[in-house]
N, CA, C and O of each residue as an XYZ file, in Angstrom:
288
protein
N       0.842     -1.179      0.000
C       0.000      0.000      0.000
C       0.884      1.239      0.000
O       1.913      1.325      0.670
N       0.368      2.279     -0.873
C       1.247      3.307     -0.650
C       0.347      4.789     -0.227
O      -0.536      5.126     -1.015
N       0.531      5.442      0.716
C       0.178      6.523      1.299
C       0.274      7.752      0.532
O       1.240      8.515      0.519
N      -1.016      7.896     -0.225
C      -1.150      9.350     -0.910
C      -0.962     10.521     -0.095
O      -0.034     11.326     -0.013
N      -2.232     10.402      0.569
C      -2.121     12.249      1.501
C      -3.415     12.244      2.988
O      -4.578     11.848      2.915
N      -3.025     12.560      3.668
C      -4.107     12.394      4.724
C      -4.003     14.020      4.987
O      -3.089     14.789      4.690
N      -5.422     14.305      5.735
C      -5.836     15.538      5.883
C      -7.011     16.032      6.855
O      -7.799     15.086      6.843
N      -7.390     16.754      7.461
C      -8.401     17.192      8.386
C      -9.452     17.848      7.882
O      -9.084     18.317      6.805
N     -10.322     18.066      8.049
C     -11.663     18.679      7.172
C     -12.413     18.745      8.031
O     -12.144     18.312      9.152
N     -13.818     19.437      7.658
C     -15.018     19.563      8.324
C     -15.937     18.938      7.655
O     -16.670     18.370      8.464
N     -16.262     18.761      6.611
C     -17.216     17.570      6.065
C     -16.416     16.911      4.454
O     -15.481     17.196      3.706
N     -17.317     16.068      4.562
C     -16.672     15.263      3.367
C     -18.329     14.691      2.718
O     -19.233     14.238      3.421
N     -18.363     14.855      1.384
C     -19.410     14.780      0.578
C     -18.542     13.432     -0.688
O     -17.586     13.588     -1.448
N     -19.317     12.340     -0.447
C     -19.736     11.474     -2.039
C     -20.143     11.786     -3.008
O     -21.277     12.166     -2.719
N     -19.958     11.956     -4.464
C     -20.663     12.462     -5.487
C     -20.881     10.638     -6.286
O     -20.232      9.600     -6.159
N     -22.059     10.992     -7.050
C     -21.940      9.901     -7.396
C     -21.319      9.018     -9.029
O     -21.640      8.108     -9.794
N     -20.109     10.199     -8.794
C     -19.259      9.747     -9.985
C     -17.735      8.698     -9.444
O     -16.806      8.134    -10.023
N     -18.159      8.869     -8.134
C     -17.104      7.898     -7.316
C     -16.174      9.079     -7.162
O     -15.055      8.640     -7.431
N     -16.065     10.688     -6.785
C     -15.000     11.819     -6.404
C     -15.365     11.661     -4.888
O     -16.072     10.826     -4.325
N     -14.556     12.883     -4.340
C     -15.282     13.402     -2.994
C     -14.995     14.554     -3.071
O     -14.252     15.159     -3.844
N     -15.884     15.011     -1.861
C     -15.643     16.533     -2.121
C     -15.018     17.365     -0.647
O     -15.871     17.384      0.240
N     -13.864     17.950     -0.314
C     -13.872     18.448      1.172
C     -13.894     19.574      1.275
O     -13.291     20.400      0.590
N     -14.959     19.827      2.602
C     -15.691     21.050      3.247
C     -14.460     21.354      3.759
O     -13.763     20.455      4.228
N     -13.991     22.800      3.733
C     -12.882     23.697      5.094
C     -12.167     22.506      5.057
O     -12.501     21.419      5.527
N     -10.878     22.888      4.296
C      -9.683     21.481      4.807
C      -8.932     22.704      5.860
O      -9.021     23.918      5.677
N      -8.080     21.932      7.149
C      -7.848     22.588      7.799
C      -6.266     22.740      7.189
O      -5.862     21.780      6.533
N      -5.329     23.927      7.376
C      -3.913     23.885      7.761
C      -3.592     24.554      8.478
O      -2.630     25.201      8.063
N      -3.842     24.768      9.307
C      -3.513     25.091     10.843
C      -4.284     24.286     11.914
O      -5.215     23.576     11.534
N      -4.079     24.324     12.764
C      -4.504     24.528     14.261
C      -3.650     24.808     15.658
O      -2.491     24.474     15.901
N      -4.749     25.651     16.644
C      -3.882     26.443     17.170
C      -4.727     25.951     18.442
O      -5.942     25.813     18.303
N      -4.144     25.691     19.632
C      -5.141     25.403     21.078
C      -4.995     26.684     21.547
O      -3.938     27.314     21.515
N      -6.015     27.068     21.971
C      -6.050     28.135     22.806
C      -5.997     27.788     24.482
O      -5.872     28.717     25.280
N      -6.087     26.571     24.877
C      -5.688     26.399     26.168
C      -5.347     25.338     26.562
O      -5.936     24.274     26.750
N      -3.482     25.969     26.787
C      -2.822     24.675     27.664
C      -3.156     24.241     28.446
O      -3.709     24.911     29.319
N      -2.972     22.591     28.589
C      -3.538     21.668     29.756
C      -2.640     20.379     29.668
O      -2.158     19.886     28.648
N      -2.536     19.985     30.845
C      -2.308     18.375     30.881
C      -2.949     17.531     30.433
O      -4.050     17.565     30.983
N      -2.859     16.285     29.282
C      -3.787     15.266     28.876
C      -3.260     13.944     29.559
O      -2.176     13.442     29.262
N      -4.137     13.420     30.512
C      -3.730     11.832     30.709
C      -3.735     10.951     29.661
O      -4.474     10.986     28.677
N      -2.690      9.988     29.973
C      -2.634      8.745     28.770
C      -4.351      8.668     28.446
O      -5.073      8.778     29.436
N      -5.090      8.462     26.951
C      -6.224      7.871     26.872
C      -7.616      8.489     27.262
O      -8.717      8.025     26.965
N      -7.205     10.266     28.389
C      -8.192     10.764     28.190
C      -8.441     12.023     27.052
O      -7.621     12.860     26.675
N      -9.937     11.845     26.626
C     -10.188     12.175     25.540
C     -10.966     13.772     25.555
O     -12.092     13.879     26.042
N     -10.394     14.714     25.099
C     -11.730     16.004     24.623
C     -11.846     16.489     23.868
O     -10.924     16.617     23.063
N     -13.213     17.122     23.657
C     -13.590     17.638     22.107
C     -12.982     18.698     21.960
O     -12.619     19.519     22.802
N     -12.787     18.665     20.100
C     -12.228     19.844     19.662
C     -13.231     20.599     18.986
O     -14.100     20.113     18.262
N     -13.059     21.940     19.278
C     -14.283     22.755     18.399
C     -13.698     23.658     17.418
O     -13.016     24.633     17.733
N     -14.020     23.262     16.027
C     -15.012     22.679     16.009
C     -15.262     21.674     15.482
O     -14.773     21.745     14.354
N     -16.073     20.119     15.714
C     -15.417     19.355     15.196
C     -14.686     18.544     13.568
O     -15.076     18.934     12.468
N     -13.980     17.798     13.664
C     -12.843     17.266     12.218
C     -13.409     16.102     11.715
O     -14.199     15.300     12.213
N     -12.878     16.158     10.671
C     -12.260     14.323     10.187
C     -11.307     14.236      9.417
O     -10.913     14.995      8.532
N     -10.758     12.791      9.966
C      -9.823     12.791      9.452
C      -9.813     12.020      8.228
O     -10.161     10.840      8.262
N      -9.317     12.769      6.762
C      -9.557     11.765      5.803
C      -7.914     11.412      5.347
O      -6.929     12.150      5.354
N      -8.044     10.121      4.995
C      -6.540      9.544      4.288
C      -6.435      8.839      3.045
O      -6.707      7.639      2.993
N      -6.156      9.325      2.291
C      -6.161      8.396      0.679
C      -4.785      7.180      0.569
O      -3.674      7.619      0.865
N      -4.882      5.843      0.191
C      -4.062      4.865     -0.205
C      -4.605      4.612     -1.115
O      -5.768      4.696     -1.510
N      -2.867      3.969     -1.812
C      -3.118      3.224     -3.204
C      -2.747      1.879     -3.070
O      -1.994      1.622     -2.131
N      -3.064      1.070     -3.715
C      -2.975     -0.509     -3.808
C      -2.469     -0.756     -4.613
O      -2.967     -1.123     -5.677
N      -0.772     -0.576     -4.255
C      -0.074     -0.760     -5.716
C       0.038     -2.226     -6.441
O       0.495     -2.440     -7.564
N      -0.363     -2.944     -5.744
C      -0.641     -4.620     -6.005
C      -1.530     -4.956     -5.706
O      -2.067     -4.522     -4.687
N      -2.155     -6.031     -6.597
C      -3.681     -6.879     -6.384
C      -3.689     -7.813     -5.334
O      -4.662     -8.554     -5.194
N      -2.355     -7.887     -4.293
C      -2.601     -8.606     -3.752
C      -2.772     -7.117     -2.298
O      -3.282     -7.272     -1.188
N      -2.407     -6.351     -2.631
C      -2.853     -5.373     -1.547
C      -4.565     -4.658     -1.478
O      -4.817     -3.789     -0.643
N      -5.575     -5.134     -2.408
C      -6.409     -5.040     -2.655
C      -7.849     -5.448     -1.446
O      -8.972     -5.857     -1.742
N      -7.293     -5.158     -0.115
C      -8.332     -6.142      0.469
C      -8.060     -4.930      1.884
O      -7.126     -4.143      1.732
N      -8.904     -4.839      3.214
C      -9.087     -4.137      4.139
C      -7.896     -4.358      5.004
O      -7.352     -5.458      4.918
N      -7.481     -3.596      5.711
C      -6.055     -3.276      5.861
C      -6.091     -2.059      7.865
O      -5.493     -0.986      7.953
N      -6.613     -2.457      8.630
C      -7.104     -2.667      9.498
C      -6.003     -0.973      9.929
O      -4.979     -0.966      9.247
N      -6.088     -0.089     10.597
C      -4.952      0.923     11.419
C      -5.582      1.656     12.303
O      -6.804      1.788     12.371
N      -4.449      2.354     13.282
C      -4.721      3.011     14.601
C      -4.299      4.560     14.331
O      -3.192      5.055     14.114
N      -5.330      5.022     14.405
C      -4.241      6.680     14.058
C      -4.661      6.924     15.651
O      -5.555      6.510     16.390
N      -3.329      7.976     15.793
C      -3.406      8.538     17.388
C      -2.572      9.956     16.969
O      -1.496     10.116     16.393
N      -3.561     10.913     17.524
C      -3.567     12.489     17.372
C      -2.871     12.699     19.050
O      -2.650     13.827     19.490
């Protein structure tokens, strides 16, 4: 598998020509308030993201679901 481009957004739209479309891609972000995070605890960001990531399947045998952990 090879890793095109991953990216943050606010919405993501299907067309039905098989494209997509992304709402506000982000390139920045900035916290406005420092804090301590414990291992595993979690809080919202406003306002909220997603995260989208494009791969290619440079082989037919890479052609099948491919399981990952992203950690922000």
């Amino acid at each position: 598998m090879r890793h095109d481009w991953t990216l943050l957004c606010s919405n993501v739209r299907f067309t039905q020509f098989g494209t997509i479309g992304l709402d506000k891609v982000f390139n920045r972000i900035e916290l406005s308030e420092a804090r301590q995070v414990a291992v595993g605890e979690s809080f919202p960001l406003v306002p909220p993201f997603l995260l989208v990531s494009h791969w290619t399947a440079e082989f037919i045998s890479d052609r099948r679901i491919h399981p990952v952990l992203i950690q922000l």
